[in-house]
C-alpha positions in Angstrom: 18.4 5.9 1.0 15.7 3.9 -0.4 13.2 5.6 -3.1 9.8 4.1 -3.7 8.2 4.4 -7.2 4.2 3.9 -7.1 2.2 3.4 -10.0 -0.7 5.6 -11.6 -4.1 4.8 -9.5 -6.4 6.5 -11.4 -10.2 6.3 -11.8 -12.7 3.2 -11.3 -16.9 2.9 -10.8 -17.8 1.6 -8.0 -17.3 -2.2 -7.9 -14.7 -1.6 -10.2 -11.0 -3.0 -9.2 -8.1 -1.8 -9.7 -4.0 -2.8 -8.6 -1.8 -0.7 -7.5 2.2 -1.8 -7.4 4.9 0.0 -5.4 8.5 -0.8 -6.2 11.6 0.0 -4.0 15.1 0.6 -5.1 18.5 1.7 -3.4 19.3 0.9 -0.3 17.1 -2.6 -0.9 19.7 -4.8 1.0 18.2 -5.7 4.1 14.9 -7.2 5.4 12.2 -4.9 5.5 8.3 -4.4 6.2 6.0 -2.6 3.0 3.0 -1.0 3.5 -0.1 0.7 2.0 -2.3 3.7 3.9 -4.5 6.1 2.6 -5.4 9.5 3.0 -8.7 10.2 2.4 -9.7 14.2 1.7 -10.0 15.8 4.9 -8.7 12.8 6.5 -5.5 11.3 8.7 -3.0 8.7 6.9 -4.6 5.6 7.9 -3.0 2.1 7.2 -4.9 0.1 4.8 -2.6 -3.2 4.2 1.0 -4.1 5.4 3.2 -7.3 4.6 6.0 -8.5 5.9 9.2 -9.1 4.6 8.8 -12.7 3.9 5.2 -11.8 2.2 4.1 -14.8 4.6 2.3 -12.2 6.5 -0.4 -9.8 6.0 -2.8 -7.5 7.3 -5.9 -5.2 6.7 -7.8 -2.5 7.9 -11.2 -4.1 8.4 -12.9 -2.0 5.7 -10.8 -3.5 2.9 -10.7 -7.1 4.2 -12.6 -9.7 1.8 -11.9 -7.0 -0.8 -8.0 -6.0 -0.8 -5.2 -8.6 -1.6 -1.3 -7.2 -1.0 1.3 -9.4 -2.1 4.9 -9.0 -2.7 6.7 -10.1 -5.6 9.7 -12.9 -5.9 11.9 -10.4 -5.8 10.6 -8.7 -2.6 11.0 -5.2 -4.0 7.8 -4.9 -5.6 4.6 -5.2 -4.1 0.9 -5.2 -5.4 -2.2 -4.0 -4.2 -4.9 -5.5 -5.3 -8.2 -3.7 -4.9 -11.8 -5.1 -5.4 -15.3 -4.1 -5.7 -14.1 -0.5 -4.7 -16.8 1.5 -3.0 -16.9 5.5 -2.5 -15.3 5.4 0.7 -12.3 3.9 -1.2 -11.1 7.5 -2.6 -7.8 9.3 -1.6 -4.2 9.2 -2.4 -2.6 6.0 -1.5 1.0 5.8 -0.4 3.4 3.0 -0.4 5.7 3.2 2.7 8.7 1.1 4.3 9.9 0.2 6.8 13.7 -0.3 7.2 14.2 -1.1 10.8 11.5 -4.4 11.3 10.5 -7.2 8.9 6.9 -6.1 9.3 4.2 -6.0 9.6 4.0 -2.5 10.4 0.7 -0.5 11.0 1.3 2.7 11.9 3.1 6.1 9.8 5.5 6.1 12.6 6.9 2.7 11.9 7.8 3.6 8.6 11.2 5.0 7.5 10.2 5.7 3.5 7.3 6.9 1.3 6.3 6.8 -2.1 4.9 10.5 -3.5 1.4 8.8 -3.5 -0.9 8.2 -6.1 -4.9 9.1 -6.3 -7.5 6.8 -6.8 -11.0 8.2 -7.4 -14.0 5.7 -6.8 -17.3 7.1 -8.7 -20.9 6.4 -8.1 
């Protein structure tokens, strides 16, 4: 089993940044693809960023790209999402997922094995 921990989101004007970081623990032994999507209200999980396991690769949702950096740590277990000049459209819960079965990237909920509880970010105008 493999438990992801996500950190508070919280609440940011728009143009405002903020980072979330998502840390795996458990069953961390093995190569494995991270991801971020979000649910906006109303909304489908969408994929937002994923990385691979190497952190060599990334990818974004086209919305984000230019403003949204995800990078994984040394230690491959934790990995940050860096978000910048937030807009409205931004809003939702965010949820760290992984994937145990691929080295990444992933991009869609099906690919992923494990998810974080999610955390909310609220952009204000």
């Amino acid at each position: 089993q493999v438990q992801l921990l996500e950190s508070w989101g919280g609440g940011v004007q728009v143009g405002g940044s903020l980072r979330l970081s998502c840390t795996a623990s458990g069953r961390t032994d093995r190569r494995y693809a991270l991801g971020w999507f979000l649910q906006a209200p109303g909304k489908e999980r969408d994929s937002v960023a994923a990385i691979s396991w190497s952190g060599g690769t990334t990818d974004y949702a086209d919305s984000v790209k230019g403003r949204f950096t995800f990078s994984r740590a040394n230690n491959r277990n934790t990995v940050f999402l860096q978000m910048n000049s937030l807009k409205p459209e931004d809003t939702g819960v965010y949820y760290c997922a992984l994937g145990a079965t691929h080295v990444g990237p992933l991009y869609y909920p099906d690919e992923y094995d494990y998810w974080g509880q999610g955390t909310q970010v609220t952009v204000s105008s």
